[in-house]
Backbone as XML, in Angstrom:
<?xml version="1.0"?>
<chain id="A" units="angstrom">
  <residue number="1" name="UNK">
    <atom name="N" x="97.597" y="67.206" z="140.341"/>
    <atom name="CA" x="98.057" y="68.507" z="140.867"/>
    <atom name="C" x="97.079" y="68.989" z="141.943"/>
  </residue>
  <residue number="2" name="UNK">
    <atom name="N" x="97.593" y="69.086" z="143.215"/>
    <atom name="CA" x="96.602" y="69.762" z="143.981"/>
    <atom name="C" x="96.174" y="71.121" z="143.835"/>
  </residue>
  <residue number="3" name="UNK">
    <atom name="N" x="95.078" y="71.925" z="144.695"/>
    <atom name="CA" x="94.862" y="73.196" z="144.269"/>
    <atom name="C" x="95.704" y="74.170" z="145.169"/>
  </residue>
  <residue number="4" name="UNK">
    <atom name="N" x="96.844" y="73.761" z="145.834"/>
    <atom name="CA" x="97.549" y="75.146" z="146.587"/>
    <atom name="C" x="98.588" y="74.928" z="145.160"/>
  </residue>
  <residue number="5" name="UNK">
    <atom name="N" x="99.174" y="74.099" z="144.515"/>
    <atom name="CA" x="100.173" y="74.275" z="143.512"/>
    <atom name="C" x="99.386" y="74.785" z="142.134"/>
  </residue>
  <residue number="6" name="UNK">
    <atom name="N" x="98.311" y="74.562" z="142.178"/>
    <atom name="CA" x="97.233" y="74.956" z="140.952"/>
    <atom name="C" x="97.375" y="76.774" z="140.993"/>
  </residue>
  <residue number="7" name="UNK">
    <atom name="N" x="97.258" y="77.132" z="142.486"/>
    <atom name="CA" x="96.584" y="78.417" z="142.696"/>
    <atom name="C" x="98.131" y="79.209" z="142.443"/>
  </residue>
  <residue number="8" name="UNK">
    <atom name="N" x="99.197" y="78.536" z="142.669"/>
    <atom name="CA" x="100.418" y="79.079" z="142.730"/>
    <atom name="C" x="101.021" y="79.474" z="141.160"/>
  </residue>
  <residue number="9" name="UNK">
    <atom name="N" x="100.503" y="78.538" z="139.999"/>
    <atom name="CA" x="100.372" y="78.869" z="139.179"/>
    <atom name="C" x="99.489" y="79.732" z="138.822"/>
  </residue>
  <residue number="10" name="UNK">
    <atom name="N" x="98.709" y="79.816" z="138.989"/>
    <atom name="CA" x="98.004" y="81.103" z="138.370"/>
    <atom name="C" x="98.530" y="82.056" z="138.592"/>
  </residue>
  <residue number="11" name="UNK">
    <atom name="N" x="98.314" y="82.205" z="139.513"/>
    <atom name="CA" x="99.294" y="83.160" z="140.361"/>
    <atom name="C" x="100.524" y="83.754" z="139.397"/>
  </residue>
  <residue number="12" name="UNK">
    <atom name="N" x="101.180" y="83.046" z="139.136"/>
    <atom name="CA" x="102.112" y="83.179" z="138.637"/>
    <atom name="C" x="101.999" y="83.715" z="137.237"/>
  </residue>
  <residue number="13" name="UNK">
    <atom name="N" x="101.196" y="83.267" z="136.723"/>
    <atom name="CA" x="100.760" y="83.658" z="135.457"/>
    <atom name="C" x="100.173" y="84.623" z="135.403"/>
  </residue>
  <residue number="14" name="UNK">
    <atom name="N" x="99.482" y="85.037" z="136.152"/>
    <atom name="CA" x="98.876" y="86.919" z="136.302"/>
    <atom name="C" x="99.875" y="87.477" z="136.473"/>
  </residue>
  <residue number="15" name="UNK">
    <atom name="N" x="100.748" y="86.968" z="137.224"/>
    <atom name="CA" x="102.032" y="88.256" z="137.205"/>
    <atom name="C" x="103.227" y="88.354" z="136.269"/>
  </residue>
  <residue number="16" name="UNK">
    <atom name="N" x="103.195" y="87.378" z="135.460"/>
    <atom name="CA" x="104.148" y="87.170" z="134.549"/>
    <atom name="C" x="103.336" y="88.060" z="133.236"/>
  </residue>
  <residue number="17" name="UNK">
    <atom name="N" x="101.944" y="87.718" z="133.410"/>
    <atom name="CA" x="100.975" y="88.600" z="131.963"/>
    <atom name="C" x="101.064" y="90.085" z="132.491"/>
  </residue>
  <residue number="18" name="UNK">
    <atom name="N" x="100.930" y="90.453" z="133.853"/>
    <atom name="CA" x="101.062" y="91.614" z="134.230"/>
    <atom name="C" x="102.311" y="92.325" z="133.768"/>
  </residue>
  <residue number="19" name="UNK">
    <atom name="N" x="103.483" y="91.818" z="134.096"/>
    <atom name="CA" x="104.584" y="92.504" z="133.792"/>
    <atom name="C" x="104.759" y="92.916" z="132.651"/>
  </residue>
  <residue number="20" name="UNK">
    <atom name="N" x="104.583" y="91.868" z="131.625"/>
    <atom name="CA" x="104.663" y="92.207" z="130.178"/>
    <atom name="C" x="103.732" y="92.901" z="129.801"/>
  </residue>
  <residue number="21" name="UNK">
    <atom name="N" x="102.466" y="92.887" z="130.064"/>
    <atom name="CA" x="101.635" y="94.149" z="130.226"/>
    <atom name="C" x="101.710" y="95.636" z="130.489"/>
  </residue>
  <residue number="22" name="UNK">
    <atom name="N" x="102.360" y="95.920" z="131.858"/>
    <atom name="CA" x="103.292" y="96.707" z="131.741"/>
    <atom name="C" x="104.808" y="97.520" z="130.724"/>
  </residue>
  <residue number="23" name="UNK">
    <atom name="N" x="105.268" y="96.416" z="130.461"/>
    <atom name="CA" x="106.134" y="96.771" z="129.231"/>
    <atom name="C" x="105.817" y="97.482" z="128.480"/>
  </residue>
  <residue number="24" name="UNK">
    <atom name="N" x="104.541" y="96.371" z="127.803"/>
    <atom name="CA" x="103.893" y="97.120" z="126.916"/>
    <atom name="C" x="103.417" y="98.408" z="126.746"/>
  </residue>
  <residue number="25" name="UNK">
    <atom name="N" x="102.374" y="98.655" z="128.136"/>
    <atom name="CA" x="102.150" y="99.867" z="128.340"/>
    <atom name="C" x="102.339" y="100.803" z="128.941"/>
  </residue>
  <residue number="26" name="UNK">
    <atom name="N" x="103.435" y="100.915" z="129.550"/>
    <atom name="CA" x="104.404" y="101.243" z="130.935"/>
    <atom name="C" x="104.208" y="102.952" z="130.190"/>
  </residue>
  <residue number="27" name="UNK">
    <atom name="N" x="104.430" y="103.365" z="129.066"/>
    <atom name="CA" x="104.557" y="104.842" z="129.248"/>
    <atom name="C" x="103.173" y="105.793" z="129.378"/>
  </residue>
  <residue number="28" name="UNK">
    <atom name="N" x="101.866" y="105.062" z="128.862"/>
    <atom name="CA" x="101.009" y="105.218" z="129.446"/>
    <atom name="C" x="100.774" y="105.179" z="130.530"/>
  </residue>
  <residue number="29" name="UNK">
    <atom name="N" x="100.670" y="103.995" z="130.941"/>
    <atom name="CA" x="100.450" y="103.842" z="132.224"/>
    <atom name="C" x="101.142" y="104.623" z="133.760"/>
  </residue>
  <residue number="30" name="UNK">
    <atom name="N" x="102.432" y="104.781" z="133.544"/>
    <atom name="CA" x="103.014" y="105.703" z="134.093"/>
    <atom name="C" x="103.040" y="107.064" z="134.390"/>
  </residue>
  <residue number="31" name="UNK">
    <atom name="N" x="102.455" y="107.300" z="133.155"/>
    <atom name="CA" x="102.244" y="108.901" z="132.833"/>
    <atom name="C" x="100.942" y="109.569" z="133.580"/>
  </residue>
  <residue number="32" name="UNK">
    <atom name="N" x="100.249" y="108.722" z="133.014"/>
    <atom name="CA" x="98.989" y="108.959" z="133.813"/>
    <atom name="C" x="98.284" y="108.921" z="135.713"/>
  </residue>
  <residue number="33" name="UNK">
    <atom name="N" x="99.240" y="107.222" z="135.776"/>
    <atom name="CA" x="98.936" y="106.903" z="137.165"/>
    <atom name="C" x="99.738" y="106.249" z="137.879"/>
  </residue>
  <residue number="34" name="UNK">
    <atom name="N" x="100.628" y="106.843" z="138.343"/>
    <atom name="CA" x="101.811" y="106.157" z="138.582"/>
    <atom name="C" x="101.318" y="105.000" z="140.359"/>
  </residue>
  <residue number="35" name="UNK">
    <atom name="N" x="100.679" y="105.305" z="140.929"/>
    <atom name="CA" x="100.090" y="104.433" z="141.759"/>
    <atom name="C" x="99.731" y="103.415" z="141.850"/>
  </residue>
  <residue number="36" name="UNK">
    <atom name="N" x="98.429" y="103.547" z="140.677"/>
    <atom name="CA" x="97.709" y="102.456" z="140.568"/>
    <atom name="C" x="98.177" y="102.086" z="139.835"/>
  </residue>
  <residue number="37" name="UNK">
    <atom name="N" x="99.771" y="101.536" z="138.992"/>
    <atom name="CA" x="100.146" y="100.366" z="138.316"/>
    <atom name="C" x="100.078" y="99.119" z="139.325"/>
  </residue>
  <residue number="38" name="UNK">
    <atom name="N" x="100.410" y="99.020" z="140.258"/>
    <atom name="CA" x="100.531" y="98.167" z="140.873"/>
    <atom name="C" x="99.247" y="96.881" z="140.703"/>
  </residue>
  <residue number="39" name="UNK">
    <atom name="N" x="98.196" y="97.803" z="141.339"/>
    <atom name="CA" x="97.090" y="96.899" z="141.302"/>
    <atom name="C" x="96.465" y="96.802" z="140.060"/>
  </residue>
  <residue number="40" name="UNK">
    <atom name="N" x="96.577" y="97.528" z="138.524"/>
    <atom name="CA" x="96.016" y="97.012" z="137.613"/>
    <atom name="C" x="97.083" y="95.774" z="136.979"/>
  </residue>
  <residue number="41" name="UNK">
    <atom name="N" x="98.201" y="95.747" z="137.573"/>
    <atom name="CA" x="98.743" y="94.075" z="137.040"/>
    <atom name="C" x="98.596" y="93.275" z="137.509"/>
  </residue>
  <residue number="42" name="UNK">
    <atom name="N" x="98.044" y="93.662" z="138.772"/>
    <atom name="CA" x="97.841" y="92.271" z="139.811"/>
    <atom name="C" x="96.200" y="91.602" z="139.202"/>
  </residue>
  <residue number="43" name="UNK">
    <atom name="N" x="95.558" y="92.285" z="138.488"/>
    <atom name="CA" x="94.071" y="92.210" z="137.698"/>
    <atom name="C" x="94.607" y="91.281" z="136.482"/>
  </residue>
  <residue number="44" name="UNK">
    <atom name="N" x="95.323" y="91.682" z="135.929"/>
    <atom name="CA" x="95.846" y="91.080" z="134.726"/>
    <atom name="C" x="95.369" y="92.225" z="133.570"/>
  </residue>
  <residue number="45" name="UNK">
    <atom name="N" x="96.257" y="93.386" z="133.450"/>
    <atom name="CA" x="96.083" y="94.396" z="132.299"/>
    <atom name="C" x="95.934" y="93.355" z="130.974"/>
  </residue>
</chain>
């Protein structure tokens, strides 16, 4: 596996953990900061 398909996975996987992350904590998270959801899933909540 090279590392641009390596990185594409990850990738992918922070945002797939992000989302469900979100789910999870979406009414918090919302409530409080509706802005910065963005970039705390792109971190991996």
């Amino acid at each position: 596996m090279n590392k641009i398909s390596l990185l594409l996975l990850v990738l992918v996987a922070f945002a797939v953990a992000g989302v469900v992350g979100l789910l999870v904590l979406a009414p918090e998270s919302m409530i409080e900061n509706p802005p910065g959801i963005v970039v705390p899933y792109g971190l991996g909540l």
